[in-house]
Structures are given as structure tokens and as C-alpha cells.
N, C-alpha and C positions, 0 to 999 in steps of 0.2 A: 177890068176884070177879065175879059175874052183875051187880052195879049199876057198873062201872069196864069192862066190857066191852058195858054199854048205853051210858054215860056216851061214850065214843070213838064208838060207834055212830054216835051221833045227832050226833054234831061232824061225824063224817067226812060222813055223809051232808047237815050244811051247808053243809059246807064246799064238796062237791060241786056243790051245787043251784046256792050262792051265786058261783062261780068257774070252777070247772073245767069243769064242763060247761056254761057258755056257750064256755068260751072254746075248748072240742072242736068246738063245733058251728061259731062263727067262721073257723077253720082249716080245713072240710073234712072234719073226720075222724071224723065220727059214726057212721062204724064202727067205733069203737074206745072206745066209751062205756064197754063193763065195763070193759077193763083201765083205763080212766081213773081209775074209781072203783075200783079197787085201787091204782091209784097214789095216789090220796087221801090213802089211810090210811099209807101212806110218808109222805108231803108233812106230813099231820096230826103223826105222831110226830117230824120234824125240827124243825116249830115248836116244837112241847113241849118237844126238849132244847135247843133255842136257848136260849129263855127259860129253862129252867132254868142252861143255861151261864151266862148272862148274870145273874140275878137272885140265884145262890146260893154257884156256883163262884167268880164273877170277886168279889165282896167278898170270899171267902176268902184270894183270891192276895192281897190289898190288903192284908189283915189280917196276913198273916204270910207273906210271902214268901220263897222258899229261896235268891232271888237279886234283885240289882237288875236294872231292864229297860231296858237299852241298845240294842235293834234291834228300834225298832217297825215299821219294813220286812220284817224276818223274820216278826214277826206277823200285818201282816197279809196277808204271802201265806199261812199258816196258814190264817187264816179265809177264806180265799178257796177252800180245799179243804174247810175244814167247810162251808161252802155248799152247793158242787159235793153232797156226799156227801148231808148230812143233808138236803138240802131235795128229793132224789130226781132229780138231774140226772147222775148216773153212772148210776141203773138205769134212767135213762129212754133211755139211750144202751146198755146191756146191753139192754134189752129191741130194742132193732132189729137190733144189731147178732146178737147171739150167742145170742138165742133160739131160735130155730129149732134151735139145736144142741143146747141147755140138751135141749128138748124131745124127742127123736133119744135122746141120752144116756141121756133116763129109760125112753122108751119101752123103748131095751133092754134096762134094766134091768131094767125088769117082767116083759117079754119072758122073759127067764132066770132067773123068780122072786122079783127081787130087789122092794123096795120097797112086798108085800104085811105088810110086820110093824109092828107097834105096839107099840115098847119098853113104853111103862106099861101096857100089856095084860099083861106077863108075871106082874104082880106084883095078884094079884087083888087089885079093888076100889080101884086105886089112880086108875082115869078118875071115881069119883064125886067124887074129892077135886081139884081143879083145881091149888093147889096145889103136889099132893106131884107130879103130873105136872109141871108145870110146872118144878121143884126138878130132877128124875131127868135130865130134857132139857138144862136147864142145865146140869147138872156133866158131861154125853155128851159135848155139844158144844164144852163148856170144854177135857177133853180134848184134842180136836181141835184146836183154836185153838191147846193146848202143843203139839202135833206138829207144827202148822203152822208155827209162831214157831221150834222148832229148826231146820227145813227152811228156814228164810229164815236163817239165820245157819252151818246147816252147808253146800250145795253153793254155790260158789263166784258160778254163774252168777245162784240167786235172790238173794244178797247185793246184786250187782251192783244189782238192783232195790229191795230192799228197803234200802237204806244208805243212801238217799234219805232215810227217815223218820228214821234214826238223825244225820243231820247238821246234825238247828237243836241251835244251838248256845244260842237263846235260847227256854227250854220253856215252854209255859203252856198252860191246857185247851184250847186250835184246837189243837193239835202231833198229835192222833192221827191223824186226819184227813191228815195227811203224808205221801201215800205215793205210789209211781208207780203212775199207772192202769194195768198190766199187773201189776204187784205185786199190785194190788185183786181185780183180772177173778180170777188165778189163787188169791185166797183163796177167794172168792166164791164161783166155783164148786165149791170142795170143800166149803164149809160147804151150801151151799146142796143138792147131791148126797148129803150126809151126810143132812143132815135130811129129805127125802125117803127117802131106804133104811129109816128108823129111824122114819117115821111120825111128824116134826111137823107138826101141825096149824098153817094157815095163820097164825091167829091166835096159836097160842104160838109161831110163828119168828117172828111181826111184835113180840111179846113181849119176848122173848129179845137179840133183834139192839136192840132197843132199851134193855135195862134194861142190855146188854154195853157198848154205845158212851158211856151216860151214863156207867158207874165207868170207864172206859179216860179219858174226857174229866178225870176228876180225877185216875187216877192220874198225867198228866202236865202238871197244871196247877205252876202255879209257886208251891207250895206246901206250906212245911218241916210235915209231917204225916205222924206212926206212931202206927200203932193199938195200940201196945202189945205186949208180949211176947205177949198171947196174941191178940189181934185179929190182928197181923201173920201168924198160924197159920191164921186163917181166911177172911181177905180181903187182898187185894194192896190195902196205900195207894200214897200219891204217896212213900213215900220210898224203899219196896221197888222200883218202877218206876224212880223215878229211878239208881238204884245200875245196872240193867239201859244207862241211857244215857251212863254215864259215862263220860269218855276212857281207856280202859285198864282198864276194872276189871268193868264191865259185861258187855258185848257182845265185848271185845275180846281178853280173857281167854285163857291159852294151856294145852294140855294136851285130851289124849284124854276125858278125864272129864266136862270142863266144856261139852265141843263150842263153843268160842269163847265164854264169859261163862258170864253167871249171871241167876237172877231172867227166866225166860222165861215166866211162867205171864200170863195174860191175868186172869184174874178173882180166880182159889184159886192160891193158893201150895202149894197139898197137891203138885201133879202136880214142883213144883223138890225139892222137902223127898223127896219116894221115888226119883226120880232124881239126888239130888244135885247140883242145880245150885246149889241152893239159896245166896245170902250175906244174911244177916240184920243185916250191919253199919249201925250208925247212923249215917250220913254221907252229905253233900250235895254233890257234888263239881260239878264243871263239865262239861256233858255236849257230845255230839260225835261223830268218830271223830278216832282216833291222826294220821290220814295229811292232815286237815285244819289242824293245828298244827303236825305236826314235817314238814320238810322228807326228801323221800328221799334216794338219793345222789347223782342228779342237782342236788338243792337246790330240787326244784319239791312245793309244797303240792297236793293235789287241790281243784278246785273243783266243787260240787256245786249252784252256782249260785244264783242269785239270787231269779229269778221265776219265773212257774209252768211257764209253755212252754220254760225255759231247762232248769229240772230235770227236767222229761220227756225232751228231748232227750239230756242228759248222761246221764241213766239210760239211754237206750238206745246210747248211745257205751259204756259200762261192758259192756253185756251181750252186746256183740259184741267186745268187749277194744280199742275204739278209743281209750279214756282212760282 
């Protein structure tokens, strides 16, 4: 752990010397030197899972594909949001925008005692092990992530937002990345809120958010892979995910039980499997939503648009009920 967390170190701080902080001080803004170099260490970890996408995920889709790839236009507005995301141009637009509030938020929370606790503190001797803390925070946070994911498929108006991600039609690892920037904000700040209250450490949320986005990036790569009867028990593949995107079967699912689908878990399939959401079916269907393919009674398909600025907009036509 202590040589992988020098090893970033000493990147980030290259990385810094060699680019970023010229090109802070070029702009003007060399007041803003720390947070730059904590933006580093974002910008650092997005290249990381580039490359990784690129070098490890994308021969696997090659290799065994769940489907043939008919809209490379779909794609690469895809990757035009893993961009946005991973190479730290959404937090760098949170951090001007809705910092100041972020900050506000916590303060109170302190303020009213909150935010002084240290979940691996409970469990003596569990902060010498980095590890097993690290492991505790994970599965908190995963949690979370399953509360968050049914709240985007139970109230009507986060759907609206959130349906954005659920409508390529053509999935491959850029697809997670898919989602409307207000959809993000109001993840974002729950996860982030959370992890604060419960005492992660800077460096295990810089961790966490990173090792969470690499499995999210395969479980929706375009690629026919189960982990097997008992793997599928212990980690979400691309096939368990996939069943979550599928027209009708997934996401769209009807009945009190299911709260709209199935297969909601972000990382662990444990949190679908105790609430029942759980389908463990082997199959690779064509993903979507319903109202995309079938006409309504008017005879009109929803479009969810094409490019980036186009789906931003119609997401926000959805969530005021204009389309």
C-alpha cells in the first residue's frame, strides 16, 4: 500500500511541476496553486483509467462481443463524456460552481456534530491495516451508490434525468460516463457528503471513486462476460449490468417489489440479492428504454438525442415534463 501510494505521489507531483502549474501560473491564477495540485491527482487517476480502458477493456469487447457495433456516433458522444468526467473537467466546473455550498453543507454538519467520526475507528486496529479500511469504506459507500441507483429509477422526476444514461442503445466501456450533468451534481454530492460524515480519507475517496469507475467502465463494456455462479455473488460483471439495461427487463420491470427493474447494485450484487431485486438470468438482450422502440398512442417514439448539448437539453425538457 505505502510503495502505490508513493508511486502516485511522485507522478502527481510531476505531473504538477511538468504542466499544470505552468500553465496555472500562465492564466493568472496562482492563487489557486493547492487546489491545482489536488486537481492533479484527479487528472493523474483519469489518465490511468484511460489507458487502462483503452489497453485492456477495449481488446476484450474485440475479443468477445455481446453485440455487433453499428453506431459509432453513439460512441463516440460516449467518450466525449468519459473525457468530460475522468480527465477532471466536470469537478473542475463543481469546484467553481457549487463549492462554496459543498463547504456551507459541511461546515453545518460539524457544526451539529456531524462529520467528527471515523467509521474504521470503530473497529480496533483496523487503521494499521490500510487495506481492511479501505475494504469497510468501500462496501459503506457501495451501499449508498444501491440507494442512490434505486432513487434514480424510483421518483419520476430523477428518472427524467437519469434515463439519459439508460438510452444508448449501442453499450461499450465510454457508456457509464452517460449521464446528465445535473444527474452527476446530485450524485456527487451525496457520495461526496457521505464520505465526509463517515471520515474518508482524502486519499481513500481518491481510491474508491477510482477503483468504482474502472469495474462500472467494464460492467458496461460490450462484452458477453459472467463470472460464474459464484463470482456473479460477489462482484457485478458486464452481464449482470447488462440485464439492468435491457428493454423491458432491466430497468423497466413492473411491480412494487422490484421498484422498476432489477440488478441495481453498482459494484456487489449482495445489496440486489437482500432486497430482492436481484435476476441472475443469463442473457444478453438489446439494451434501451421501452418508449424508445415502441411507439405510444399518439404513434410518437421519445428522442433522447443525439449529441451532447442535445441530451442535456431534452433531459431538462423531461424534468420539467416539456417532452
Amino acid at each position: 500500500m505505502d510503495w502505490l501510494t508513493d508511486l502516485f505521489s511522485s507522478l502527481q507531483q510531476w505531473l504538477f511541476e511538468a504542466a499544470v502549474q505552468p500553465l496555472v501560473y500562465a492564466i493568472g491564477l496562482g492563487g489557486w496553486v493547492e487546489d491545482a495540485f489536488d486537481a492533479t491527482g484527479w487528472l493523474l487517476v483519469g489518465l490511468i483509467q484511460i489507458a487502462v480502458l483503452v489497453a485492456v477493456i477495449g481488446p476484450l469487447q474485440r475479443w468477445r462481443p455481446a453485440e455487433p457495433v453499428v453506431d459509432r456516433r453513439a460512441i463516440r458522444t460516449d467518450i466525449l463524456y468519459t473525457l468530460i468526467h475522468r480527465l477532471g473537467l466536470f469537478r473542475l466546473a463543481m469546484f467553481f460552481a457549487v463549492q462554496p455550498l459543498f463547504d456551507d453543507l459541511l461546515g453545518a454538519a460539524r457544526a451539529a456534530g456531524w462529520g467528527s467520526m471515523h467509521l474504521d475507528e470503530l473497529w480496533p486496529g483496523v487503521t494499521d491495516v490500510p487495506w481492511i479500511a479501505f475494504a469497510i469504506y468501500l462496501v459503506v459507500l457501495d451501499f449508498v451508490e444501491y440507494l442512490i441507483h434505486r432513487g434514480q429509477h424510483r421518483f419520476r422526476w430523477w428518472w427524467a434525468l437519469h434515463s439519459l444514461h439508460h438510452s444508448q442503445r449501442q453499450m461499450t466501456m465510454w457508456s457509464d460516463n452517460r449521464n446528465h450533468l445535473l444527474d452527476d451534481l446530485i450524485h456527487d454530492a451525496i457520495i461526496v457528503l457521505v464520505a465526509q460524515l463517515i471520515g474518508v480519507a482524502p486519499g481513500q475517496f481518491i481510491a474508491i471513486v477510482a477503483f468504482t469507475q474502472l469495474s462500472e467502465s467494464l460492467q458496461h463494456a460490450n462484452l458477453r462476460l459472467g463470472f460464474g455462479a459464484i463470482g456473479e455473488r460477489l462482484w457485478i460483471s458486464p452481464r449482470f449490468h447488462r440485464v439492468h439495461h435491457a428493454i423491458g427487463i432491466g430497468h423497466e420491470s413492473q411491480g412494487p417489489k422490484t421498484l422498476g427493474g432489477h440488478n441495481f447494485g453498482v459494484l456487489l450484487p449482495w445489496w440486489d440479492m437482500l432486497f430482492r431485486s436481484v435476476n441472475f438470468e443469463d442473457r444478453y438482450d438489446a439494451t434501451g428504454i421501452r418508449d424508445q422502440v415502441e411507439p405510444d398512442a399518439s404513434g410518437r417514439v421519445r428522442d433522447y438525442g443525439r449529441g451532447f448539448w442535445a441530451q442535456q437539453w431534452l433531459g431538462l425538457r423531461r424534468l420539467v415534463g416539456r417532452d
